[in-house]
ZATI-452999 format. One record per residue (C-alpha): residue in three letters; chain; x, y, z. Coordinates in nm, 4 decimals, padded with zeros to 6 digits. Layout:
N
aa:ALA&ch:A&xx:X&yy:Y&zz:Z
...
//
This chain:
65
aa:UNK&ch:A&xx:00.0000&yy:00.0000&zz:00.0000
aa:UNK&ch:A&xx:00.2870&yy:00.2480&zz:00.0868
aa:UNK&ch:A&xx:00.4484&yy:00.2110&zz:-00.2255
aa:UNK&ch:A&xx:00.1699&yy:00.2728&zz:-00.4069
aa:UNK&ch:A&xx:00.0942&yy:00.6122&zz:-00.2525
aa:UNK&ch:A&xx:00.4742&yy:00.6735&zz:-00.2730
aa:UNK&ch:A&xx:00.4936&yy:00.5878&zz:-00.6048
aa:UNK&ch:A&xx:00.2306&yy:00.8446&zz:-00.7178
aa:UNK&ch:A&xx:00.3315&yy:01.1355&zz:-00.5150
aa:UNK&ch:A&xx:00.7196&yy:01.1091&zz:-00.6593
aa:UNK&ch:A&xx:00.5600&yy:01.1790&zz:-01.0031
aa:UNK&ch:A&xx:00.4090&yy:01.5253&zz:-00.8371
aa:UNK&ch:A&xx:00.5340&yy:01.8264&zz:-00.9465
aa:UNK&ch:A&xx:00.5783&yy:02.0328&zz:-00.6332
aa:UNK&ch:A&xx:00.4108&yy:01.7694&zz:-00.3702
aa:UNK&ch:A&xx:00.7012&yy:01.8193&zz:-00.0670
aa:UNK&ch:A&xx:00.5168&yy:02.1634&zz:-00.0008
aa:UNK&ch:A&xx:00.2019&yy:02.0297&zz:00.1278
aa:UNK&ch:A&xx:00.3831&yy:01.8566&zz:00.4484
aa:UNK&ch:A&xx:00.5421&yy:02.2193&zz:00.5236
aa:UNK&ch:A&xx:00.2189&yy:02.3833&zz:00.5041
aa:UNK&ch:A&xx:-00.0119&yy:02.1578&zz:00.7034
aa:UNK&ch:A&xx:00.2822&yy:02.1211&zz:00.9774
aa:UNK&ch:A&xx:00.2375&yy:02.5570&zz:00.9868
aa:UNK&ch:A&xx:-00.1263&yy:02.5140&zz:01.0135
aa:UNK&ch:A&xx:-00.1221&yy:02.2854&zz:01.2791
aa:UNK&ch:A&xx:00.1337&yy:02.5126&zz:01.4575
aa:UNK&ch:A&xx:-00.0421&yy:02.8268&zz:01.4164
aa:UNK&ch:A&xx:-00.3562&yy:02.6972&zz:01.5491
aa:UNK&ch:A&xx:-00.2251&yy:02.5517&zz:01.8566
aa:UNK&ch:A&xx:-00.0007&yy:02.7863&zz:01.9525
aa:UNK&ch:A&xx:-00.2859&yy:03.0269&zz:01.9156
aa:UNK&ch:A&xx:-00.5076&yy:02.8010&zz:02.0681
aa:UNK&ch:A&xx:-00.2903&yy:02.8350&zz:02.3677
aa:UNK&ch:A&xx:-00.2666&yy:03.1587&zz:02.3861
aa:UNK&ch:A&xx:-00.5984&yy:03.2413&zz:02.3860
aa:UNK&ch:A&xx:-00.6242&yy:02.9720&zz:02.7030
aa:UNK&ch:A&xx:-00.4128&yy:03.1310&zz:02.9255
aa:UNK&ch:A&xx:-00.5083&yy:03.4916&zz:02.8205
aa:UNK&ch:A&xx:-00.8927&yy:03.4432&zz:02.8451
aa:UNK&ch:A&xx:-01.0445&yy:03.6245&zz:03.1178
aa:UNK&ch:A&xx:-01.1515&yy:03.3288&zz:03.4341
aa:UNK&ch:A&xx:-01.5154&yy:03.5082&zz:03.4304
aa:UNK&ch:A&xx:-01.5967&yy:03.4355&zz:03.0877
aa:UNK&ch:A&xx:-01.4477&yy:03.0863&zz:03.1124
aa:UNK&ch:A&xx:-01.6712&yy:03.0082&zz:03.4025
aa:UNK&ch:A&xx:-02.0007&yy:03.1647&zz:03.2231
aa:UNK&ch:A&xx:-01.9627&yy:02.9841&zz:02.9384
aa:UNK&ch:A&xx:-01.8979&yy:02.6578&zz:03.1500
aa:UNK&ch:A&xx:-02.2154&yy:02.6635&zz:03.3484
aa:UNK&ch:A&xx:-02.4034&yy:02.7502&zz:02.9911
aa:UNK&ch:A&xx:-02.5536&yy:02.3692&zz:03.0078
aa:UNK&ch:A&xx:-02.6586&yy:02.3990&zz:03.3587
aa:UNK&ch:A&xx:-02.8416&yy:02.7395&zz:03.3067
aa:UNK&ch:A&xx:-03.1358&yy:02.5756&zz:03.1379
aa:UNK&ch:A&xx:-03.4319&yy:02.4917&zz:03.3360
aa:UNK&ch:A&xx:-03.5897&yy:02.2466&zz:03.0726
aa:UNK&ch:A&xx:-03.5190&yy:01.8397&zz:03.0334
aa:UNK&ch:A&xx:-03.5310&yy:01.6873&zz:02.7634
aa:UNK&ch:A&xx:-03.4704&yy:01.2874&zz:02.6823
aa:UNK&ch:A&xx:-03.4616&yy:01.1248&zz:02.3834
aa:UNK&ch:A&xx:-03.5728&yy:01.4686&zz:02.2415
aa:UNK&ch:A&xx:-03.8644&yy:01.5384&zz:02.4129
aa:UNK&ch:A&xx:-03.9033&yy:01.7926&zz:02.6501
aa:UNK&ch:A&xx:-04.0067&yy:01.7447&zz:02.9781
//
């Protein structure tokens, strides 16, 4: 199976630039991810954590109660 993918992507023009980029998209977004984390204000974490206990309804299967 390997060498059939490899196979195919040596006859790509260009190919060893798609490895680069999604490496510096998955950098980006987690080092951005972290930032935000440890810059985000601890009151807005906490409201939007109790957002699923705010609600006075029940509902199983779908149906509300």
């Amino acid at each position: 199976m390997l060498k059939f993918v490899k196979g195919n992507l040596e006859n790509i023009e260009g190919v060893e630039i798609y490895p680069i980029i999604s490496l510096l998209i998955f950098f980006v977004f987690f080092t951005a991810l972290f930032w935000w984390v440890f810059t985000a204000k601890k009151a807005h974490i906490k409201e939007v954590s109790n957002i699923p206990l705010d609600d006075d309804t029940v509902t199983i299967n779908g149906i509300e109660l």
